[in-house]
N, C-alpha and C positions, 0 to 999 in steps of 0.2 A: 572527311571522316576523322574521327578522335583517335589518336595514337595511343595504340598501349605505353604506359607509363614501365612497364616493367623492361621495357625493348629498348635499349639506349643506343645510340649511333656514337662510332667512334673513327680515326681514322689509324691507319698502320704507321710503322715505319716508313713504310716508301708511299704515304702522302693518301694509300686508296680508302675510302670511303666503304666500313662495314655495318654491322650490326650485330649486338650481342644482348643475353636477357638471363635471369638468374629469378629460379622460382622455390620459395620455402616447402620443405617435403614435408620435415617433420622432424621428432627427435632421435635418435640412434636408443635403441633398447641396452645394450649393452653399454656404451660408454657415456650415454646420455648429452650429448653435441647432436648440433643442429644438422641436417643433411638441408643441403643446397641442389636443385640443380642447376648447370652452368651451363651456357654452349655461345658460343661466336663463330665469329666467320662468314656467318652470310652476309653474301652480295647486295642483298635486298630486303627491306623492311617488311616485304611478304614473306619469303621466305624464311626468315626469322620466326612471325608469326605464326605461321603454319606450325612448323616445331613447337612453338610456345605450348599450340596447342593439343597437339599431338601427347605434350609429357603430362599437363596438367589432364588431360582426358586418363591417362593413365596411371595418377597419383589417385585421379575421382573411383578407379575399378580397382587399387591395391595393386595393382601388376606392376606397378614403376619399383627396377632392382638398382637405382644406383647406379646399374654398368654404362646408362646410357652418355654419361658425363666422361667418362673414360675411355684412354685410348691403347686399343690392347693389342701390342705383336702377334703375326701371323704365328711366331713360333712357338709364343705363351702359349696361344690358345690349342696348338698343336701338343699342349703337352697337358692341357688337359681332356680334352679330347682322349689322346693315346691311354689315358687313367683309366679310361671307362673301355677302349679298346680291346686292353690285352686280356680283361676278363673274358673276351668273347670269342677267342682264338687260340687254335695250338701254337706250340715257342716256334715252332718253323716260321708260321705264314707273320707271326709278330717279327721275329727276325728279318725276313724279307719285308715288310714295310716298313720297319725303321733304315734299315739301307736305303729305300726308295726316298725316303724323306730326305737322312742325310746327302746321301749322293744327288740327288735331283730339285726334290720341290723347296726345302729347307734355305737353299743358294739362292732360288728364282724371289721367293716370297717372304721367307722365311723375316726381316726386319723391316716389313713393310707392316703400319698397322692396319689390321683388316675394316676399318673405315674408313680407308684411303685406296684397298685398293679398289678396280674397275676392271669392267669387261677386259679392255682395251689392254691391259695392264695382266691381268689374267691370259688375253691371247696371244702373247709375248711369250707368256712361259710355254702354253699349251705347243706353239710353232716350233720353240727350242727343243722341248721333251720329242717331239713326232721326227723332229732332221736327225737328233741323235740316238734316237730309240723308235723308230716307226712302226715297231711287230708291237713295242709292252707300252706308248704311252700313253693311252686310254689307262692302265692302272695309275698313271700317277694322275692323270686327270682327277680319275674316280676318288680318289686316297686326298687332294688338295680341295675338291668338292665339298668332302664329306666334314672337314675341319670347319670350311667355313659355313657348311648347314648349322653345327654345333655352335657357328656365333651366331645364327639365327635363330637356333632354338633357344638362345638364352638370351635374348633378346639387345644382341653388341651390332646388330648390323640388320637392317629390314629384308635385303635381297640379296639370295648370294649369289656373286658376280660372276660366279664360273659357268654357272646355267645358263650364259648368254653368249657365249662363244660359240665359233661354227668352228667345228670338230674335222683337223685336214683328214684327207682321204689318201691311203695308200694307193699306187696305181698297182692293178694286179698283176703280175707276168704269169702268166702261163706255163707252167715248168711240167714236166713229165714226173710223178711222184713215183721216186725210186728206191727209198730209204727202207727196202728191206729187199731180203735174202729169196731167190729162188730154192726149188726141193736141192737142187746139183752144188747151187754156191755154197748152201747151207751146209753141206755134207763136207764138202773144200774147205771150209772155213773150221768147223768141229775138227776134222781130222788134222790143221795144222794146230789147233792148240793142240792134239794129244802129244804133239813136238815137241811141245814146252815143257822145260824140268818141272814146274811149279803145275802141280797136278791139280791146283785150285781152279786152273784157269780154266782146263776143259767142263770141269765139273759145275761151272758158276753158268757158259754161255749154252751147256746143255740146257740147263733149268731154265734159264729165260727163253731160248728157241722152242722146248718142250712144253712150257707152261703159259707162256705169254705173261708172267709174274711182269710187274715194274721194276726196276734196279733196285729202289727202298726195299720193295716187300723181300728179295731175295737178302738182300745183305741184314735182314734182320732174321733171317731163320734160326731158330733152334732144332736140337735133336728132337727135344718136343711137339715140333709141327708137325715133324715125319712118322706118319703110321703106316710100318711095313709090312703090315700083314696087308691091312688094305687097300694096299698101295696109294696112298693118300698125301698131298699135301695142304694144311691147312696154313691161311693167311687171314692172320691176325693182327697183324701189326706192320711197320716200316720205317727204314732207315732217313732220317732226316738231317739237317745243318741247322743247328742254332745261332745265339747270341756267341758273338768271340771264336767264332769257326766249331763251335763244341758238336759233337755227336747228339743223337735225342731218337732214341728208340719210342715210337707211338701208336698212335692210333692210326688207322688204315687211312689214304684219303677219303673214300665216301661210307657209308653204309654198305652201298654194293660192292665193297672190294672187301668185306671178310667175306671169306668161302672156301671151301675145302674140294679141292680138282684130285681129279685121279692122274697118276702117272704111268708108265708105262715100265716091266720089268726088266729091261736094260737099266732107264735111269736108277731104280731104284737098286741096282747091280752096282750103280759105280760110286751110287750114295754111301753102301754097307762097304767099299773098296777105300770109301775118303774116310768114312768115321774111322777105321784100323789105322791108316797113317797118320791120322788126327792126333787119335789117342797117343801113338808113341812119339810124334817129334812133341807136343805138349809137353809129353812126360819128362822129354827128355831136359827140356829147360822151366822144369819145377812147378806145373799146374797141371790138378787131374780132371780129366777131361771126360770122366765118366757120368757127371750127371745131365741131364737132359736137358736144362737149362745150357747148355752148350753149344755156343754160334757154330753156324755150320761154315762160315767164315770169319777168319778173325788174323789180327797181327801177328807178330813176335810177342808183344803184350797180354795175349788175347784179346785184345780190345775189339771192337770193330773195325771192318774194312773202310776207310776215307771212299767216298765215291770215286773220287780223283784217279784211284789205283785202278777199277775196273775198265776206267775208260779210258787210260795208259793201256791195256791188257788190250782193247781192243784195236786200238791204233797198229800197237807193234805188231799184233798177226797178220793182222790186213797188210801192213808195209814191208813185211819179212816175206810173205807170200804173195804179192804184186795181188792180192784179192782185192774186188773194189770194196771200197768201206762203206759202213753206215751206221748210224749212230748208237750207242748201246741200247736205246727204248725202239731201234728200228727191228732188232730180234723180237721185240711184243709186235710189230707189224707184220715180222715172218710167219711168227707163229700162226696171227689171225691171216692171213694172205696162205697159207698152208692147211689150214682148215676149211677155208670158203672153198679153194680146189678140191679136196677132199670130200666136199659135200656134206659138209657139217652143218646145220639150221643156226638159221643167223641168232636164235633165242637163245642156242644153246654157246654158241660164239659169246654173247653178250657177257652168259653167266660167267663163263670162264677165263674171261678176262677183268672181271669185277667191272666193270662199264653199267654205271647209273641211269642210263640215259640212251635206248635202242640206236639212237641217231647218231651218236658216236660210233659206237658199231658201224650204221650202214655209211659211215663217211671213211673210213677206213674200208669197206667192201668198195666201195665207189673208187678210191685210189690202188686197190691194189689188183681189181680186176681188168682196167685199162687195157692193161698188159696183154689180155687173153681176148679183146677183144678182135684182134685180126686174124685169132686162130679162129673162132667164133663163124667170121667170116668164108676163111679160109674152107673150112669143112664144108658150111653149106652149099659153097660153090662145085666143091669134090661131088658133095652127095648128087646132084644135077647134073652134071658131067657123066656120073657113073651108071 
């Protein structure tokens, strides 16, 4: 068989035996030089071949960009990629995958060029991210994927490598889900914040136990969400963590989570009890607290409350009063575990917790009914007996 004249054999440094070929594209519009493409390294005078013809097929359909010649960092292309990213996302969730990058994928891949790397290479990272993060490293999988589909749709790589890994499996343990309040804890737990000088405190874990609100959506309230005639809360928005630890007041997580819930005339008793004390200690170190635009939490600054501080607030009650603890988003699971006993319809559950998605809901009925199921039992056996 006649050898392409364009495919030349050469040998390396250390004596092995390759092939490389170099095919005229055409001229550059702008600087008017020749574009070349270039490639070595095969093993085999086929394989070379193949490629030859692979670029020249591509130069014949206009598609050949250049990039195929070049060899481009996982991290470059991470940062073009992220160019087109952050248009597509709020500053939080942009926030949290630049962490994930710096912190995790950035280390593993990061000066590797993405024509180099491999499955095998790829499954390296994927085993490291799963032993030290086994609940979240499917997002960095997903988030290391998705960079290198972007050297595939630009055509720097044929196959991306990450789509060929086999994904570890956590093993599951069976735990008992505990992570919220009975009607008695709940009442235990309120009455020991009313202990506390900081009259924030009780007034913040009423609204999460009373509303099932999120920690964001609470610590972004204004006086403006509160309509007291109607006794109303509406949520519009929520407290987020940006770039550089910054605050970021936004939009709600889903569509389903704007919505305006009713409350109940106590809380709205201790609401009109907080805005009088609001308004004077405010006064008292120089900002008026009279317009409605007014957090219904906020610092010595008035700024917003750091998340950090609420979930101090709930550690110390719990540990001041030997109550067992559970996590600040566990009061949105008392709340909803306090309504399914209550006999509240699970549609109306859904609304009221701004839950997208029914089946969130009923995964949350499904852990918090557990609990009741031996009373369940218990009765029917009473009832037969009796």
């Amino acid at each position: 068989m006649r050898k392409n004249k364009d495919i030349e054999r050469y040998k390396t440094a250390s004596g092995q035996v390759r092939y490389k070929f170099k095919i005229y594209v055409g001229k550059d519009e702008e600087t008017g030089n020749s574009i070349q493409a270039r490639k070595q390294g095969f093993k085999s005078y086929e394989d070379a071949l193949k490629s030859y013809f692979e670029i020249q097929d591509k130069i014949k359909k206009g598609i050949f960009t250049g990039n195929e010649n070049k060899k481009h960092k996982f991290n470059e292309i991470y940062k073009l990629w992220l160019a087109n990213y952050e248009l597509t996302v709020k500053p939080s969730t942009l926030h949290n995958t630049k962490m994930f990058f710096k912190n995790h994928i950035i280390p593993e891949l990061g000066n590797y060029y993405v024509e180099k790397i491999t499955t095998f290479r790829c499954q390296q990272a994927v085993n490291k991210w799963f032993s030290e993060l086994p609940k979240t490293y499917k997002k960095m999988y997903n988030l290391a994927s998705n960079v290198l589909d972007y050297a595939v749709n630009n055509d720097l790589i044929i196959k991306n490598p990450m789509k060929r890994i086999i994904k570890p499996k956590m093993q599951k343990e069976k735990k008992p889900f505990t992570n919220f309040y009975s009607k008695d804890e709940l009442n235990e737990f309120l009455e020991a914040c009313k202990q506390k000088e900081n009259p924030r405190i009780y007034l913040f874990f009423r609204i999460l136990a009373f509303t099932g609100m999120r920690k964001g959506e609470a610590l972004a309230l204004k006086w403006s969400d509160i309509d007291f005639v109607n006794q109303t809360i509406s949520i519009n928005k929520t407290l987020s963590i940006g770039e550089h630890n910054s605050l970021i007041i936004g939009t709600p997580k889903t569509k389903a989570s704007y919505r305006t819930i009713q409350i109940d005339e106590k809380t709205i008793y201790y609401l009109k009890e907080w805005r009088k004390k609001q308004r004077k200690e405010l006064f008292k170190i120089g900002f008026n607290a009279l317009s409605n635009d007014q957090l219904l939490f906020s610092n010595k600054n008035n700024e917003p409350l750091r998340p950090w501080l609420v979930q101090f607030w709930n550690r110390s009650v719990a540990k001041d009063t030997g109550i067992k603890y559970i996590t600040v988003h566990g009061f949105r699971h008392t709340h909803a575990s306090l309504l399914f006993e209550a006999g509240t319809p699970m549609q109306d559950v859904k609304e009221r917790l701004g839950h997208s998605d029914i089946n969130t809901t009923m995964n949350i009925y499904t852990h918090v009914t557990k609990a009741e199921q031996k009373k369940t039992a218990d009765n029917f056996a009473r009832f037969m007996e009796g």
